[in-house]
N, C-alpha and C positions, 0 to 999 in steps of 0.2 A: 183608710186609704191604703192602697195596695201600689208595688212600687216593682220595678223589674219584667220579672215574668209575665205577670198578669196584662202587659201590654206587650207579647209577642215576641220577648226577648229569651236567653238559652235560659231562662228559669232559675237562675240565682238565687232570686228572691221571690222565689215561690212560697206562699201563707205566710209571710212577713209582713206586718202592720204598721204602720208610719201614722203618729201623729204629730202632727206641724202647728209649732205655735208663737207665740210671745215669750221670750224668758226673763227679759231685762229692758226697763227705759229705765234716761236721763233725760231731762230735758232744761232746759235756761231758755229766760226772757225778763220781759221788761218788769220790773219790782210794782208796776202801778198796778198790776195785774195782779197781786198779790191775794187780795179777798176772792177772787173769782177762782184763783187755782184751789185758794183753802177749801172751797165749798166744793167743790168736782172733788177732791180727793174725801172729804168728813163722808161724802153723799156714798161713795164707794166702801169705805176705810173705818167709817165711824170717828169719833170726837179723837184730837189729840191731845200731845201732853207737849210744853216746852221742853226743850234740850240743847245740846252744846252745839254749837259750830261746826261743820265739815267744810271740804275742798274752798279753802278761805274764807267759807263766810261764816260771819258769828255767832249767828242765833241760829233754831230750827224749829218746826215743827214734828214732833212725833208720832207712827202710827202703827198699826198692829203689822207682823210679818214683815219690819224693817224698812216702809214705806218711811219717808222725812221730807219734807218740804225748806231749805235753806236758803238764808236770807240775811242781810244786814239790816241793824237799825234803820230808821227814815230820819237819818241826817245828814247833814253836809259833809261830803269827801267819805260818804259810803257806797256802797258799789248799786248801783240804780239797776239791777239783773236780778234774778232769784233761780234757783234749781228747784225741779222736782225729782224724786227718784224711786222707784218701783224694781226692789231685786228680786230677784227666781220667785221666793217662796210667795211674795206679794202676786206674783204673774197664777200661782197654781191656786187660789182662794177664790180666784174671779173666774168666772167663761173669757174666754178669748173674744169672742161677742163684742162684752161689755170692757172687755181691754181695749178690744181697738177703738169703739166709741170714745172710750176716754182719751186714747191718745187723741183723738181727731180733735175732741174738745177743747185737747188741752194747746194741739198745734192751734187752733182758731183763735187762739189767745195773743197770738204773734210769738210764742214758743219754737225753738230750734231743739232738733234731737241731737243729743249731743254720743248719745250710748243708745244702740237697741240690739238686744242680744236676738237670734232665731234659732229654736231648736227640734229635730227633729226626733223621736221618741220610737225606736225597733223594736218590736216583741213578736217571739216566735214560740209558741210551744213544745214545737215535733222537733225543731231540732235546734242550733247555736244562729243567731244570726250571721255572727261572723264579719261583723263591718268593720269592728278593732284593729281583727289582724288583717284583714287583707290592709284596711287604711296604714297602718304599722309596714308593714312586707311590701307594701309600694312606699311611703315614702324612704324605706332605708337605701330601697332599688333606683333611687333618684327620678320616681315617676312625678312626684307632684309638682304642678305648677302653682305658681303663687304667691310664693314664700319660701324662702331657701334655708328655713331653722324648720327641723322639728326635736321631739325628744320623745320617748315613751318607758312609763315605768309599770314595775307589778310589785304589789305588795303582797305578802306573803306572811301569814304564821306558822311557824314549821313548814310542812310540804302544801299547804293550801293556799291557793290568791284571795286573797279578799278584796283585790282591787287593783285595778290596772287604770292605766290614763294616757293617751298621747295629744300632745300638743304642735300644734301648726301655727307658725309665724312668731312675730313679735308685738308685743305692746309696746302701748308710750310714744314720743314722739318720733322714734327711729324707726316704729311699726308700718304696717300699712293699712291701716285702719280698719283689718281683718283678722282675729285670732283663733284659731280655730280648735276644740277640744275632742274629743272622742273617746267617751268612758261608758263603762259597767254600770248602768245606774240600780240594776237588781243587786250587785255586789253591795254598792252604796247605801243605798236604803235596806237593804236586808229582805227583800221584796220577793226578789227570784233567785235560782242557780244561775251561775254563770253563763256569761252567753245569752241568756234568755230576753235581758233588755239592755240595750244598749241605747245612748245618746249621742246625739253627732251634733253638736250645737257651735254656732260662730257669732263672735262678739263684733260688732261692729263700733267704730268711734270714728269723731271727726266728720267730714266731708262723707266718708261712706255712710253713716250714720245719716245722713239729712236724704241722701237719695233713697236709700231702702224706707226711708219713712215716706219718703212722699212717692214711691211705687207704691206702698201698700196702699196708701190714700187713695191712689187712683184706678186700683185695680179692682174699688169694688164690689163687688159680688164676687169675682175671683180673688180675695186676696189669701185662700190658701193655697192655691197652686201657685199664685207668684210668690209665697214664701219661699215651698218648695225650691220655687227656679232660683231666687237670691240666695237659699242655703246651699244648695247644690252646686250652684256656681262660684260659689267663694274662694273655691280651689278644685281645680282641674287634675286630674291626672292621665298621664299619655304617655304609651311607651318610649322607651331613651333610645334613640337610635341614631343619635349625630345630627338631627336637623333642625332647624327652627321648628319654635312649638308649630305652627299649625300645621306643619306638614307632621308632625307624630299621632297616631293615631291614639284613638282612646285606650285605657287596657280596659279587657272583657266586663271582669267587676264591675269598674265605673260607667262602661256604656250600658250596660243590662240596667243598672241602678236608674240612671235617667229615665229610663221607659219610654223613650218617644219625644220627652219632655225638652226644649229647648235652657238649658241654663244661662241665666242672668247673671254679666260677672259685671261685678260694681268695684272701680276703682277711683283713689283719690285724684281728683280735678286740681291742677294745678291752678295755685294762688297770682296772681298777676301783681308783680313787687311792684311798690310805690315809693318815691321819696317822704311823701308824709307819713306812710305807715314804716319805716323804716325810723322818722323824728319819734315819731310816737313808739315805739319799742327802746330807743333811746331812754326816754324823757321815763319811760315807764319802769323799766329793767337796769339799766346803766346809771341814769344821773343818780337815784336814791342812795346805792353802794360809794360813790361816789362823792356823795354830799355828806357820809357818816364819815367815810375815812378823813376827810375838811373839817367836820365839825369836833372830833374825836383827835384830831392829830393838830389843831391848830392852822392849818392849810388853806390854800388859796385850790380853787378848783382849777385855775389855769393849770399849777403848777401841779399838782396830781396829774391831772394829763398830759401834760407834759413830762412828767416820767414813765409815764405806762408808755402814751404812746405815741406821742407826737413826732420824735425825732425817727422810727422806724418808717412812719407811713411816708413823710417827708421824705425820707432817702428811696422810697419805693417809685416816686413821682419819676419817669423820666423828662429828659431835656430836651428829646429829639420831636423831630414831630411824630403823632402815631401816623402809622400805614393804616392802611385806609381798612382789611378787616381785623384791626384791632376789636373792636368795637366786639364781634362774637365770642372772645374770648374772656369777658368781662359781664358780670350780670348787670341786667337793666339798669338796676335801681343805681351800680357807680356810673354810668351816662346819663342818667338823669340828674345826678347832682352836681356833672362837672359841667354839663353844659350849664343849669341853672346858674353857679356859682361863678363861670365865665371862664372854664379852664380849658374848654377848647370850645369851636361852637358846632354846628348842628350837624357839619359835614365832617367831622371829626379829627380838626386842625388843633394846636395846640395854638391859644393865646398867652399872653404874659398873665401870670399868676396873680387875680384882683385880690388876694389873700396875703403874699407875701409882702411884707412893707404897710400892709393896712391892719397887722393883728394878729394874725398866723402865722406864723416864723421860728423858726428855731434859736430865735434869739429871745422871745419873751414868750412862748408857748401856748396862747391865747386858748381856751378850749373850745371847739366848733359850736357849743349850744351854751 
């Protein structure tokens, strides 16, 4: 695959080779599933071996190139979900082909992606790619869209690099379910001289993770050009000139790179708060810490709660009535529960308090659950 110039752009990337692939799945789903995933990955993977626990769950299965299948017993009050996980070195043993088969297979299962890494692979002979630094030299220029961290380092023995790396975005739950890398992979592997191949790869998780998987699903016969578009589109960059993004134009590098190609930018879909998933984060996160500090200190759970926090959220209550857009200033999920609980009703009036005097009070501290 040929990328830039080759589709009539100033020739950037002229005899630059691009291959696009699979680098990384996760995936979770229902644990009854379990014999069906063992047998799609032994069919691929060859036989495993038991091993320890990861990302909370107990047991695993083990396979060649750090493939694991994870899972709890099959007993009561264990987690009825199971993970599978296929890192880099498991993605480069298989055809891409037979990867995405598998994934397909393995979504048919009622499986959610939880992680799918996409990475694109530069090699030039005649001269440096060059995708590092110009990536590096735009975002220090404040060109990139996307993500407002990066960082990039070079390593060095005496006066030689052996390795350089820059990073795009954040992980974890404060990320955006986009992280983006840009390294030496001839440095890395000891493969080529510098410059000569480079990797531009982006981690996807979460919500972005489930859409990039089911674009590729449905794309096909094309699903390496729409790799391409979801790699390429994971971060934008555009000259800084004082305006909102889409009035900044591309900078040169990144628009020759596209080739004509439209990029596919995938962001996380926001969650629609619920009162009951709000109980359930409670019940699942809060009561347990909660019920050890009780158990461990001799304690009533009202009364725990009511030292952390009963007496703060009570003086937070006002007396008056709310104004009428109170209401945007507040997420969903507290109107959902004050109406439920009868603390104002549906037009956003303030009634007499069904909780004070019946249990909630700052006189006996009752705990809401």
């Amino acid at each position: 695959m040929l990328v830039g110039g080759a589709n009539g752009h100033s020739g950037l990337w002229d005899d630059v080779s691009v291959a696009v692939g699979i680098d990384w799945l996760r995936l979770t789903g229902p644990r009854e599933r379990l014999d069906v995933i063992r047998a799609l990955i032994r069919d691929e993977f060859g036989p495993g071996e038991e091993g320890g626990g990861r990302y909370f769950y107990k047991q695993s299965e083990r396979h060649l190139e750090g493939v694991a299948i994870m899972y709890d017993p099959d007993e009561p009050g264990m987690a009825t979900h199971c993970c599978v996980e296929l890192p880099g070195k498991a993605c480069t043993v298989t055809t891409q082909e037979r990867l995405r088969a598998l994934l397909w297979a393995i979504m048919w299962e009622g499986f959610s992606c939880k992680r799918i890494d996409l990475r694109a692979d530069f090699r030039s002979e005649d001269k440096p790619v060059g995708l590092w630094e110009r990536m590096r030299q735009s975002c220090r220029a404040g060109e990139m869209c996307g993500a407002r961290r990066h960082r990039s380092n070079e390593e060095e023995e005496g006066d030689v690099v052996v390795g350089r790396t820059l990073y795009m975005g954040k992980r974890g739950d404060e990320g955006s379910g986009r992280f983006g890398r840009c390294y030496d992979k001839g440095l890395e592997t000891g493969e080529a001289r510098i410059g000569e191949w480079e990797r531009y790869e982006v981690e996807f998780t979460g919500d972005c993770a489930v859409q990039v998987a089911r674009a590729l699903f449905e794309a096909g016969e094309n699903v390496s050009v729409e790799s391409w578009r979801l790699l390429i589109g994971a971060f934008e960059f555009r000259e800084k000139n004082g305006q909102k993004r889409s009035r900044r134009p591309l900078v040169e590098w990144y628009a020759d790179l596209l080739g004509g190609v439209d990029p596919v930018q995938v962001r996380e879909r926001r969650k629609e708060s619920t009162l009951q998933g709000f109980r359930d984060w409670l019940d699942r996160c809060v009561k347990p810490t909660l019920e050890d500090i009780c158990v461990h200190g001799g304690l009533q759970l009202e009364d725990v709660w009511r030292d952390l926090m009963a007496d703060s959220l009570l003086d937070a209550v006002p007396d008056a009535e709310l104004a009428d857009d109170l209401e945007a200033e507040a997420r969903p999920i507290v109107w959902a529960y004050l109406v439920e609980r009868g603390f104002i009703d549906k037009r956003g009036k303030r009634r007499a308090s069904p909780l004070r005097g019946a249990g909630v009070s700052r006189s006996d501290g009752n705990a809401p659950f």
